[in-house]
MIKOLVO-731965 format. One line per field, with one value per residue (C-alpha): x, y, z; residue in one letter. Coordinates in steps of 0.02 Angstrom, whole numbers. Layout:
BEGIN
u [X ...]
v [Y ...]
w [Z ...]
code [A ...]
***
This chain:
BEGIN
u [1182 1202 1096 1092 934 779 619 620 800 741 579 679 810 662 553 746 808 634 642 826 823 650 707 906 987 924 969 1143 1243 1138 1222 1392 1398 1326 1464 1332 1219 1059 952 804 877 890 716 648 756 664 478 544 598 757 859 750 813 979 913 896 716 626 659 715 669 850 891 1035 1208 1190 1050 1124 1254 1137 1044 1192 1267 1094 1094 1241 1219 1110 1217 1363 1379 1184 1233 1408 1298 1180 1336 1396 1249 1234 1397 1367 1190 1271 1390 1254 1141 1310 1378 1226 1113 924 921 1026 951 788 866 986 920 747 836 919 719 751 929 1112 1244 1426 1590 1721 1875 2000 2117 2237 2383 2314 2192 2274 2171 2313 2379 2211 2226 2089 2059 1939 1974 1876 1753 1666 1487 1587 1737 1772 1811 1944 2012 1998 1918 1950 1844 1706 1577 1395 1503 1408 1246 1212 1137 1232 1417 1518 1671 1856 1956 2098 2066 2197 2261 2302 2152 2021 1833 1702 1576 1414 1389 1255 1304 1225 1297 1414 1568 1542 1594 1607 1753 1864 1706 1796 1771 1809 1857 1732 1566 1538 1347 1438 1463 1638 1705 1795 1711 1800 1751 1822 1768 1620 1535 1486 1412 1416 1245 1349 1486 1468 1499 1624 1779 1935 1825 1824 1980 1877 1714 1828 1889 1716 1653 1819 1771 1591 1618 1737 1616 1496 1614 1650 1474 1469 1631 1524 1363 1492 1544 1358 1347 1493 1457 1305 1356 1471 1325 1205 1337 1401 1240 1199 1371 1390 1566 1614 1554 1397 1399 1534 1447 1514 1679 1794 1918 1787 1698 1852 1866 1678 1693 1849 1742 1612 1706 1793 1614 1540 1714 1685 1488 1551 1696 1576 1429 1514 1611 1418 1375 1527 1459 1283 1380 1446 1619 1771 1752 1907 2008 1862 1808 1982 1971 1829 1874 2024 1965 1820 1914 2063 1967 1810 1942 2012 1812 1761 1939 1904 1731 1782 1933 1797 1690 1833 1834 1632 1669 1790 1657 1521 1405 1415 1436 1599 1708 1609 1617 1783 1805 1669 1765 1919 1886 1803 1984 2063 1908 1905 2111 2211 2267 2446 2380 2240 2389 2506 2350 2285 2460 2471 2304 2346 2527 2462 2574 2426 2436 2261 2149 2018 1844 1788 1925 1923 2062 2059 2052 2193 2260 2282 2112 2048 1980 1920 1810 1964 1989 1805 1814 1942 1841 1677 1787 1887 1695 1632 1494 1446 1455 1320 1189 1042 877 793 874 804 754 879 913 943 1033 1205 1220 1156 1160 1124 1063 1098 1070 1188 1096 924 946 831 951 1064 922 885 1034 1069 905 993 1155 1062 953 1115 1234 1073 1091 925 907 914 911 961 811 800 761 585 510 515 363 472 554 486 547 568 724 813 977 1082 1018 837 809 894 1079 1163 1269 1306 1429 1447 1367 1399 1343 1295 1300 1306 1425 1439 1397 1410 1236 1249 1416 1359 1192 1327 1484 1449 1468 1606 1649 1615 1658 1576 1536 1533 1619 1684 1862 1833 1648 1651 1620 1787 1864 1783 1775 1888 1859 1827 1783 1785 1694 1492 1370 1312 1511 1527 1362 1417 1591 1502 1343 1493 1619 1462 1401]
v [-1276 -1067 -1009 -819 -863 -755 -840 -845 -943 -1041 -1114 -1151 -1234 -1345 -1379 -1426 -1530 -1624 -1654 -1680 -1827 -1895 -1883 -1842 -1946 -2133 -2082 -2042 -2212 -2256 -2109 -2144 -2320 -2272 -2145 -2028 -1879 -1924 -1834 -1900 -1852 -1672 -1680 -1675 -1516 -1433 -1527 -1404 -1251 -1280 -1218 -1049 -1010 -957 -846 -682 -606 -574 -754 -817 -820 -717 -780 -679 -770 -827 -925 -995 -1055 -1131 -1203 -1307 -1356 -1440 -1526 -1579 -1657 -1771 -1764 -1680 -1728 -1647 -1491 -1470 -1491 -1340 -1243 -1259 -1166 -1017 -990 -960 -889 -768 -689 -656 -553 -478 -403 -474 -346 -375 -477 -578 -604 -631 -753 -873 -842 -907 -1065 -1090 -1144 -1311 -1314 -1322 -1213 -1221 -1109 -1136 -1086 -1227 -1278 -1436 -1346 -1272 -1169 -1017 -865 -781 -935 -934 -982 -981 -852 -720 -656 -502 -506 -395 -437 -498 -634 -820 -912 -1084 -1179 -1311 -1318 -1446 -1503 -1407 -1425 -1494 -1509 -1603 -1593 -1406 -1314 -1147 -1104 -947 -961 -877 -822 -709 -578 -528 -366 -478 -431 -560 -561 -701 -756 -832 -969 -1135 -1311 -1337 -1187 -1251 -1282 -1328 -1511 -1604 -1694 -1801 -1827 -1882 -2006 -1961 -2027 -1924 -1823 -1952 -1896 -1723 -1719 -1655 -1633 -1524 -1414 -1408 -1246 -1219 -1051 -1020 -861 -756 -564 -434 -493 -647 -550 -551 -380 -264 -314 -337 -371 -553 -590 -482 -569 -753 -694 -645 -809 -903 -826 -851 -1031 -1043 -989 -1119 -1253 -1190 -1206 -1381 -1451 -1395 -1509 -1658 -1641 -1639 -1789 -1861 -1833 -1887 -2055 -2060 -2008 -2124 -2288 -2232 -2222 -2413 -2506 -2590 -2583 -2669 -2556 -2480 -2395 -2332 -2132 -2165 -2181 -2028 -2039 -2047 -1899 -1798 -1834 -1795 -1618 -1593 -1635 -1541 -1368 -1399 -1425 -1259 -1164 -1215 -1155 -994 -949 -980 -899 -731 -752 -762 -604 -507 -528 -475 -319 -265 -257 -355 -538 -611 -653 -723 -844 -907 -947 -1037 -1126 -1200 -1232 -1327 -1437 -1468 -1488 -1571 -1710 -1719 -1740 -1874 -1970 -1973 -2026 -2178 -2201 -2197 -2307 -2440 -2563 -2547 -2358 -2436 -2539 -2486 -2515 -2372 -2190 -2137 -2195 -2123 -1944 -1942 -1980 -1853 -1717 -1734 -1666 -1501 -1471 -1486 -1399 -1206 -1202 -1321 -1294 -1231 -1124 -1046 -998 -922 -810 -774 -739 -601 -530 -533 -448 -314 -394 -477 -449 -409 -265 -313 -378 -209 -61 84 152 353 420 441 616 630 612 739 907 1069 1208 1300 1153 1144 1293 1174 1011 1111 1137 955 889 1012 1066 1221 1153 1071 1078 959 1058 879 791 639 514 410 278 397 545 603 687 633 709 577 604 478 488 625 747 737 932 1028 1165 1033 980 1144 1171 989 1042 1205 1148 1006 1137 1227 1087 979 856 745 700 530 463 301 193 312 467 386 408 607 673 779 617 458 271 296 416 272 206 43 -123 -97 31 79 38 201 233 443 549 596 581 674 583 664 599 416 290 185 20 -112 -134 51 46 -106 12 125 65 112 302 392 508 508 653 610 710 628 705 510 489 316 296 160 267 343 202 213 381 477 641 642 803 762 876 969 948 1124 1170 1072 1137 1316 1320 1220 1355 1477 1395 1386 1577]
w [-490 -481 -326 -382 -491 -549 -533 -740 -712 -567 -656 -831 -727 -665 -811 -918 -790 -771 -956 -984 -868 -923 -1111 -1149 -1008 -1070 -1238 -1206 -1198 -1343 -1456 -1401 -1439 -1618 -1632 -1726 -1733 -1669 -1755 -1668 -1498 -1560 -1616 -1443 -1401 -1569 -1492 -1344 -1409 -1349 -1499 -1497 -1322 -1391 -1510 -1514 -1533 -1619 -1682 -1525 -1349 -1327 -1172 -1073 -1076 -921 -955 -1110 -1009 -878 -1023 -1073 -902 -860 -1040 -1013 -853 -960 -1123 -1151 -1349 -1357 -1258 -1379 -1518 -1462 -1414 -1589 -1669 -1552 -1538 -1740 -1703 -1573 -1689 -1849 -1699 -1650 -1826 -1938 -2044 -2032 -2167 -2120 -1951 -2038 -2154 -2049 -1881 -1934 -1972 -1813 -1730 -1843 -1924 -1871 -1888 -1866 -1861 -1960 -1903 -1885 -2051 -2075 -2036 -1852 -1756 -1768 -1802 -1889 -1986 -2073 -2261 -2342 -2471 -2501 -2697 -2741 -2892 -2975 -2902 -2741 -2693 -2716 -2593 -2581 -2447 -2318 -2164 -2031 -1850 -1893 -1744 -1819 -1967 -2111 -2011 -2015 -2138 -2119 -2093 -2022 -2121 -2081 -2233 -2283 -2403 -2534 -2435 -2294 -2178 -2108 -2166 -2115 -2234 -2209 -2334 -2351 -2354 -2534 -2620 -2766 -2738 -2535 -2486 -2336 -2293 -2179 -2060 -1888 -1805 -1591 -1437 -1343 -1373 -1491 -1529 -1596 -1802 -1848 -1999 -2147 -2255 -2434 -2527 -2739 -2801 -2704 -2753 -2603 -2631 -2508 -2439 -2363 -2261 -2085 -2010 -2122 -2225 -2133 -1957 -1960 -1849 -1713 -1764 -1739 -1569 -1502 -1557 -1481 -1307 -1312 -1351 -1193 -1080 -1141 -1135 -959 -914 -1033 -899 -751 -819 -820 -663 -608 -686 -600 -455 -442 -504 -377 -239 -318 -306 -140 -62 -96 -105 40 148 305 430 312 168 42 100 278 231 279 143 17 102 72 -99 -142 -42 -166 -319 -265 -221 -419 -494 -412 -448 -610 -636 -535 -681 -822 -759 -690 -877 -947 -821 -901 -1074 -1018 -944 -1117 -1036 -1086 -1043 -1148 -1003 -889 -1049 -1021 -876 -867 -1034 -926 -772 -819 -928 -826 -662 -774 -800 -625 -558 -663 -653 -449 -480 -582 -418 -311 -392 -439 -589 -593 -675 -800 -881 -1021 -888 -800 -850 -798 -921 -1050 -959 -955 -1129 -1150 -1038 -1111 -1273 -1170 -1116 -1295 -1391 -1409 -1372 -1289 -1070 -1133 -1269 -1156 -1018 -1135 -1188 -1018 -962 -1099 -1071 -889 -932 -1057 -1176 -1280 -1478 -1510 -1443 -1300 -1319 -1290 -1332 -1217 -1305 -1345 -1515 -1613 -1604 -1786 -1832 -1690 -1768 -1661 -1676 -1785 -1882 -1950 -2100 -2165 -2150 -2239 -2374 -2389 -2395 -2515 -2406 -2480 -2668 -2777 -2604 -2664 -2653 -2659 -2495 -2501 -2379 -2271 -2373 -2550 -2470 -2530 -2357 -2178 -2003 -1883 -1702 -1547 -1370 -1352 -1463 -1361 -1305 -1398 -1443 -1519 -1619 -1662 -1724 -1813 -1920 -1972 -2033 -2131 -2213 -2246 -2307 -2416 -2272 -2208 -2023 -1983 -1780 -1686 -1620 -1458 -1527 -1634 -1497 -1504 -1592 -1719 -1777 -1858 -1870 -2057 -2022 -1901 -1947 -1914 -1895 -1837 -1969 -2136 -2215 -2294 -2400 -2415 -2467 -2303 -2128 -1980 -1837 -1671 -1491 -1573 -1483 -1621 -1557 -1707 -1729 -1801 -1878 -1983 -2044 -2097 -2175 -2343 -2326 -2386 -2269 -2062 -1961 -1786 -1652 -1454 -1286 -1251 -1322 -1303 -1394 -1553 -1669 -1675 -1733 -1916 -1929 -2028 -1898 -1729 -1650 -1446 -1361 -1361 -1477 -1465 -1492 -1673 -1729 -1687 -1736 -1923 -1936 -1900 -2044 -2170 -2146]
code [X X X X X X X X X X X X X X X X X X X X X X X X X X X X X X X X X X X X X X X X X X X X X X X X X X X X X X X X X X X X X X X X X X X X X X X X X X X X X X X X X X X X X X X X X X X X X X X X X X X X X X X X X X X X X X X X X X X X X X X X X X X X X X X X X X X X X X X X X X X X X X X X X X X X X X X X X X X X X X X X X X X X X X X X X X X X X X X X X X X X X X X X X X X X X X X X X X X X X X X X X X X X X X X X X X X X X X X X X X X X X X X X X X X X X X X X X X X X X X X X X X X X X X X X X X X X X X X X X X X X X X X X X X X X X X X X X X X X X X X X X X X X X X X X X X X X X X X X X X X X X X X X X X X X X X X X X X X X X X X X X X X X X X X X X X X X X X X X X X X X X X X X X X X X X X X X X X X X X X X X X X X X X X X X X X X X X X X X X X X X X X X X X X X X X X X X X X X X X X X X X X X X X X X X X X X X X X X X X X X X X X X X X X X X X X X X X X X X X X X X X X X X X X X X X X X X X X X X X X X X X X X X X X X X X X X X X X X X X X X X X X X X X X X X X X X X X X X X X X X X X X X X X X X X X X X X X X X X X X X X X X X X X X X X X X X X X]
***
């Protein structure tokens, strides 16, 4: 298990393990002879909390990823079908906290303490991202949706799905939909080799009627939304592998300590010695990958390529442990009586789910390359050139957005205003606010601030913006100092116009605004006072 704990880490690690092995391990044959869901074996992870750990807070415990992924290694250790099962619903949970809006954090994430959820990604035809065919159609009050969905993890069991589709224009959206709405079906349950306490199935959906209060982040963002999940679920399937090979090993320890040789034990034995160190430097490789992939996430920097890797190594290497363990143990391993054969039935499917060995190094490859057809996790890439505007350019850009016409006398507050200035981190200087406050009094703008700034006196939590405080929808906003991290975007989306305003030629925000002015705060607001006069 990871030795760079906190105390917080070291004592969950303790208390899970304690109860894992009291309460998940006898269980586990048990579920994989029935071949089914065990509801009452999830049960005692919901007597626990153990669902809630994965969730975000307020309706979670929102454990870092790291711990998440410890979480699941040490349930595996006792069941990997149990720990797959929890992977499945906050790898779904971890994507509505990602691009979610409150209410829909209120709504599903509330769910998650008791009910599954489940991805839906995969179709008959493949598990391509970009071969995705089912169809989004726009409606008047929102879209239908049709098509097939196939190895759906939790599939049939949960409550709540993230589903993939295609809108008409050729762009990706994901769509949060319930298992009961009409027109939803389950189909072609599976029945598997491995993980056999996991349900998988298809989800069928004919003209399901979704509204904009079901979309998961903003229209044509659900290939990014897919990917983010995709490499999330690596890492936990990286940290799932490592669990197994705990597991094997210690049946190996456990059956080499008492079977008796000529000359002692089957422990004293130097071949078998060299075999176990082997395993063991494969099983801690293994935790290492997914738990510095876990750190990366934690980090907020780009952890695509380091969820690959520990996707593949703990499969391919999960398999190589366990099939020593059972060469160690001999034809004992091979029987229902002991563990091992089910592990490496169990371990096998880790190495085929969330992308198979081949399909995981041609993408690493092209990550590692720079030749890879999709943007990173996180995109550090500048700002366009063509939408860059400068002090000179800004007498033209007060009269493109009509700045000086019909000026409301009544402003408004945040969430009715036709115009919005919005101040971030980067507009704490009190000459920049200063200023802000003049140009809205000019233009008929209101003042609205990201969660930081509430806690100046001349600002109030009724004028904050994004997902902790209001969704807009203006005529235009000019945001200030703002990165743009989703959470705001997603509080934004519906405004007409964004001209933003950060000296980072990198920050988010950029990348939905239709100006970017790179540079000073106090330089925009000078060179737009100056424009407006």
């Amino acid at each position: 298990m990871e030795k760079n704990l906190t105390a917080d880490q070291k004592a969950m690690v303790k208390q899970l393990t304690a109860f894992a092995e009291q309460h998940l391990a006898p269980l586990d044959h048990q579920i994989d002879q029935t071949g089914e869901f065990s509801q009452a074996a999830y049960d005692l992870l919901i007597q626990q909390n153990i669902p809630q750990l994965g969730l975000a807070k307020p309706y979670g415990a929102g454990l870092s990823t790291k711990s998440r992924a410890l979480v699941l290694s040490i349930i595996a250790r006792a069941s990997a079908s149990l720990a797959v099962v929890l992977e499945g619903l906050w790898k779904a949970a971890e994507q509505i906290d990602h691009y979610g809006t409150p209410e829909q954090k209120k709504q599903y994430l509330t769910r998650g303490h008791d009910q599954l959820m489940g991805f839906a990604i995969t179709e008959p035809s493949g598990g391509s991202l970009r071969g995705v065919q089912t169809l989004a159609a726009k409606t008047e009050t929102g879209w239908t949706l049709n098509g097939e969905k196939a190895f759906v993890t939790n599939g049939g069991q949960a409550g709540t799905y993230v589903v993939l589709t295609r809108e008409e224009n050729g762009e990706f959206a994901t769509f949060i939909i319930d298992a009961d709405m009409p027109g939803v079906t389950i189909t072609a349950k599976q029945t598997t080799m491995g993980l056999r306490g996991v349900s998988v199935a298809g989800i069928h959906m004919q003209d399901v009627q979704v509204t904009a209060a079901n979309m998961l982040g903003r229209p044509g963002q659900g290939l990014d939304i897919a990917r983010r999940n995709q490499a999330i679920a690596r890492i936990f399937m990286g940290a799932i592998a490592a669990g197994v090979m705990e597991h094997a090993l210690d049946c190996v320890k456990m059956y080499a300590a008492k079977r008796e040789v000529v000359d002692g034990t089957l422990n004293t034995i130097p071949a078998v010695q060299t075999k176990v160190a082997q395993m063991t430097i494969q099983k801690r490789a293994g935790e290492l990958l997914a738990f510095d992939a876990a750190d990366q996430v934690d980090q907020h920097v780009d952890f695509e390529a380091a969820a690959t890797m520990a996707k593949l190594y703990g499969g391919q290497h999960g398999f190589d442990v366990t099939n020593q363990a059972i060469q160690i143990v001999g034809g004992l391993a091979y029987t229902h009586e002991f563990p091992l054969e089910q592990l490496l039935r169990d371990v096998r499917a880790l190495d085929l789910a969330e992308g198979s060995a081949e399909w995981l190094l041609q993408d690493l490859g092209a990550i590692e390359l720079g030749v890879a057809d999709h943007q990173n996790m996180v995109d550090n890439r500048p700002v366009p050139m063509a939408k860059r505007i400068a002090v000179s350019d800004l007498h033209r850009i007060v009269k493109q957005l009509h700045l000086t016409e019909d000026v409301p006398v009544n402003v408004g507050n945040v969430k009715t205003a036709k115009r919005i200035i919005a101040l971030g981190r980067g507009a704490l200087d009190p000459a920049v606010v200063l200023q802000a406050q003049q140009l809205a009094k000019w233009i008929g703008a209101t003042i609205a601030v990201t969660r930081p700034l509430t806690t100046l006196e001349q600002f109030s939590v009724d004028q904050q913006i994004g997902l902790s405080g209001a969704t807009v929808t203006p005529e235009v906003i000019i945001t200030i100092g703002i990165s743009g991290a989703d959470q705001f975007v997603i509080g934004m989306v519906g405004a007409e116009h964004i001209v933003a305003v950060n000296q980072d030629e990198t920050a988010p925000i950029f990348k939905v605004a239709q100006h970017a002015f790179v540079g000073q705060a106090i330089d925009f607001l000078t060179g737009m006072l100056s424009a407006l006069n």
